[in-house]
N, C-alpha and C positions, 0 to 999 in steps of 0.2 A: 142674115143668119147663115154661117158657114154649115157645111153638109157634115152630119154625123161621123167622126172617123170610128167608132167605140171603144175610144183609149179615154177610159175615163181618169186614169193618173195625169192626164194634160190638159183635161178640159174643165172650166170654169160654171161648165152650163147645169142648172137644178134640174135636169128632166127624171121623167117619171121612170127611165130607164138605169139612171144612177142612184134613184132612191132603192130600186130592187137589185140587189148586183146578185150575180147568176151563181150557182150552187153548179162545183164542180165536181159533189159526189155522184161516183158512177154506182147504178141501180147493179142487182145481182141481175144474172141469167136468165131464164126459165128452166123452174124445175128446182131452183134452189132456195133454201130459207135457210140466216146466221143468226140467231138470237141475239148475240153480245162476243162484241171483238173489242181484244186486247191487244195494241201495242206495247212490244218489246225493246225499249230504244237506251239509244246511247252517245253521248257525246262524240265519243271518240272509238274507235276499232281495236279489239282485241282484250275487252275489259269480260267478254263471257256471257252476251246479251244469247248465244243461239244453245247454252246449256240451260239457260234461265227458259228461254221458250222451252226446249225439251220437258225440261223438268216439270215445268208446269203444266204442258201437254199430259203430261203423263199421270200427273197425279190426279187431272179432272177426269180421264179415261179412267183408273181406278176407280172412281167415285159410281163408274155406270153411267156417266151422262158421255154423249158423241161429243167427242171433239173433233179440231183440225189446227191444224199449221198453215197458214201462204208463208213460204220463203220468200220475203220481198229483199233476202240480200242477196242480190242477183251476180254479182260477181265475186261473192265468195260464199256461195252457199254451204254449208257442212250440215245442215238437218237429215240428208238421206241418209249419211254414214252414220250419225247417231243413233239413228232406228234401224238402222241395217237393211235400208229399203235397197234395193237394186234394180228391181224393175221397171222398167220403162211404163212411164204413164200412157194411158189410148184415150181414142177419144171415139165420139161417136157426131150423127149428124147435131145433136143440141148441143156438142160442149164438150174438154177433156172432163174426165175421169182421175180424181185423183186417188194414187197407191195408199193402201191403207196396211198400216204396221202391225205388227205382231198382236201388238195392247189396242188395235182398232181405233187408231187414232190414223185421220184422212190427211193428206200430206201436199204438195204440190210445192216443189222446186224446181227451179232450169235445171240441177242437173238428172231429174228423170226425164229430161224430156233431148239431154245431147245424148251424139252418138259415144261419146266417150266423157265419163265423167270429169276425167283429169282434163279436158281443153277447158282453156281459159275465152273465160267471156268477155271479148274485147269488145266491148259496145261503146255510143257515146250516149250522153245522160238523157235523152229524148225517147233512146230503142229502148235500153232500160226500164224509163217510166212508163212504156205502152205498155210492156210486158207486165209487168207490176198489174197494171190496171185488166190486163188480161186474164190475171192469176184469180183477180175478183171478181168480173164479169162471164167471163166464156169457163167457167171451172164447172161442174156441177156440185154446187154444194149442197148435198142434201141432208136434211133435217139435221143441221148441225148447232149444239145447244152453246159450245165456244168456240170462237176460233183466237188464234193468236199469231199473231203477224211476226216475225223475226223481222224485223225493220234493219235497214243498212245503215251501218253508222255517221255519225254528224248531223249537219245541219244543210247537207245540199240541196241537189235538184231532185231529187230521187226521196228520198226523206220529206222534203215538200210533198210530193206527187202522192206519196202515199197517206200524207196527213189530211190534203187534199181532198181525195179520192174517193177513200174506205171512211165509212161512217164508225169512228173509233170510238170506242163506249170510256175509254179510258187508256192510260200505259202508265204502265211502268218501267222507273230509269236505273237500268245497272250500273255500275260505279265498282272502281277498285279503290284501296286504301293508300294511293298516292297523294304523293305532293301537290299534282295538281289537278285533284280532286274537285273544289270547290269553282275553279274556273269551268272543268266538264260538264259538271252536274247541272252549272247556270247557265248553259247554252241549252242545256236540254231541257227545264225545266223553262227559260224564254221562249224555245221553241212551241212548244206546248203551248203557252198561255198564250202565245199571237195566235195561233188557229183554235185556240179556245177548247182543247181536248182537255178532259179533267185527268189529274197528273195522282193514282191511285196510290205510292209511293214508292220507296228506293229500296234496291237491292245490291248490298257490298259481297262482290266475287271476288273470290282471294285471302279473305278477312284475317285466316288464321291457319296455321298447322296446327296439328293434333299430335302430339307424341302418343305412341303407341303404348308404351309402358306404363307410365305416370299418368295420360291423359291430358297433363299441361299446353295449356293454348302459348303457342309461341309466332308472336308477331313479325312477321318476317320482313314487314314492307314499316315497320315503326309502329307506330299508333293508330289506330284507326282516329277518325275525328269526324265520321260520318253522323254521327248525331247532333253535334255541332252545327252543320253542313245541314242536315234535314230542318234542325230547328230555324234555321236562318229564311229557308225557304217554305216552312208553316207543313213540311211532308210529313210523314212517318218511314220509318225504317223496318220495312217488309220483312226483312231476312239478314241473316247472314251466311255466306255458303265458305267452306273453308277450301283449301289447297287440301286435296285428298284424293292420293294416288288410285283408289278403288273408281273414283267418281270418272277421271282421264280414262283408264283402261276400260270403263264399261261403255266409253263415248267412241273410245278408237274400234272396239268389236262390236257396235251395233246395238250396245244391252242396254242405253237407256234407261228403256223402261222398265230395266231392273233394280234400277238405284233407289235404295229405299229411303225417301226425301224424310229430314228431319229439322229441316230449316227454312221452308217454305209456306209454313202452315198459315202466318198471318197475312203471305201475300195471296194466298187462296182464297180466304175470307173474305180480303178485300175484294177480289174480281167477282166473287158470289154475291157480294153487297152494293156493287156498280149497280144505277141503274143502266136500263136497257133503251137504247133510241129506236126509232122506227128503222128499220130497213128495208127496202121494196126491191 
């Protein structure tokens, strides 16, 4: 009998240690309790996954329950500028402290924590995933009733690590009204189903202009076909957020949590009606 290497993808042998394969979710801190996390994910970069976390941050802070945010898209974060956080996060001997916004929503991204927000995060996918897992462990999260992950986009190292990691109650997958829509949606909707996160449903960014005058929705990217696209995949279609000039300028100055969300409401529902997994 050759000696245990514990690479169980090359080994043929029934032992009692391949019957148990090991659980890579990392425990919280001390000092902190998360009721129920929601990732925020996306196939691909640039489709609007970190207005979708905002938004939703914002609208459960509304509601009077604590929220929070982990920024786990570490090398391009934009959640501080959305909330107009500037301050550098501290910490103390049990943990950082994360800066809390306006609307009292607790926040934690790499750029409170550089000396200049504008340096880039030149890391390779291994620093990245520690920090991620740092953002969950050594934070103090206290008596936080949501939190929601702004997840880095695709299907890599980093997106594993966090799917990994964070005991995710559920996510939800943003999507644009592109052509190649349905190819994005099913990497992220595969991703999900191999680590077994239940996939709460879709949200299309972009969906539509608004004429100011008339009110007429005008398709600017063709057709949507997202519910074709949901139906195929058994989801629901969450929302839809349009291209609205008001919505960009209140994310460029910080005001967030001023946008008064009107498209959001059934993805709300849904993350209210997730159950909740143990978290220790």
């Amino acid at each position: 009998m050759s000696e245990c290497t514990h690479n169980c993808s090359s080994c043929g042998s029934d032992c009692a240690e391949r019957k148990s394969p090991q659980s890579f979710i990392e425990k919280l801190g001390e000092g902190s309790s998360v009721k129920k996390v929601i990732g925020i994910v996306s196939g691909k970069g640039g489709v609007g996954k970190s207005l979708v976390t905002g938004l939703m941050a914002s609208e459960f802070a509304k509601k009077g329950v604590h929220t929070a945010i982990l920024d786990a898209d570490i090398t391009g974060p934009s959640i501080p500028k959305m909330f107009g956080t500037t301050e550098r996060a501290m910490g103390s001997e049990k943990g950082l402290i994360p800066v809390r916004s306006k609307g009292g929503v607790d926040i934690m991204s790499i750029n409170l924590l550089l000396e200049n927000p504008s340096d880039p995060v030149i890391w390779r996918g291994p620093v990245i995933a520690g920090v991620v897992k740092q953002f969950w462990n050594e934070v103090i999260w206290q008596d936080v009733d949501y939190m929601f992950v702004d997840m880095p986009p695709g299907t890599g190292d980093v997106p594993l690590t966090v799917f990994q990691s964070i005991p995710l109650d559920g996510v939800i997958i943003v999507t644009s009204p592109q052509d190649l829509v349905s190819m994005i949606v099913g990497k992220a909707v595969g991703m999900a189903n191999m680590m077994n996160i239940p996939i709460l449903g879709i949200v299309e960014n972009m969906s539509y202009a608004q004429c100011p005058d008339c009110g007429k929705k005008l398709y600017l990217y063709g057709e949507s076909h997202i519910d074709e696209i949901a139906a195929e995949y058994g989801l629901k279609v969450l929302g839809r957020l349009p291209i609205d000039p008001a919505i960009s300028a209140a994310c460029d100055s910080g005001e967030i949590e001023a946008v008064e969300d009107k498209w959001l409401a059934d993805a709300v529902s849904a993350v209210e009606n997730a159950p909740a997994s143990k978290k220790e």
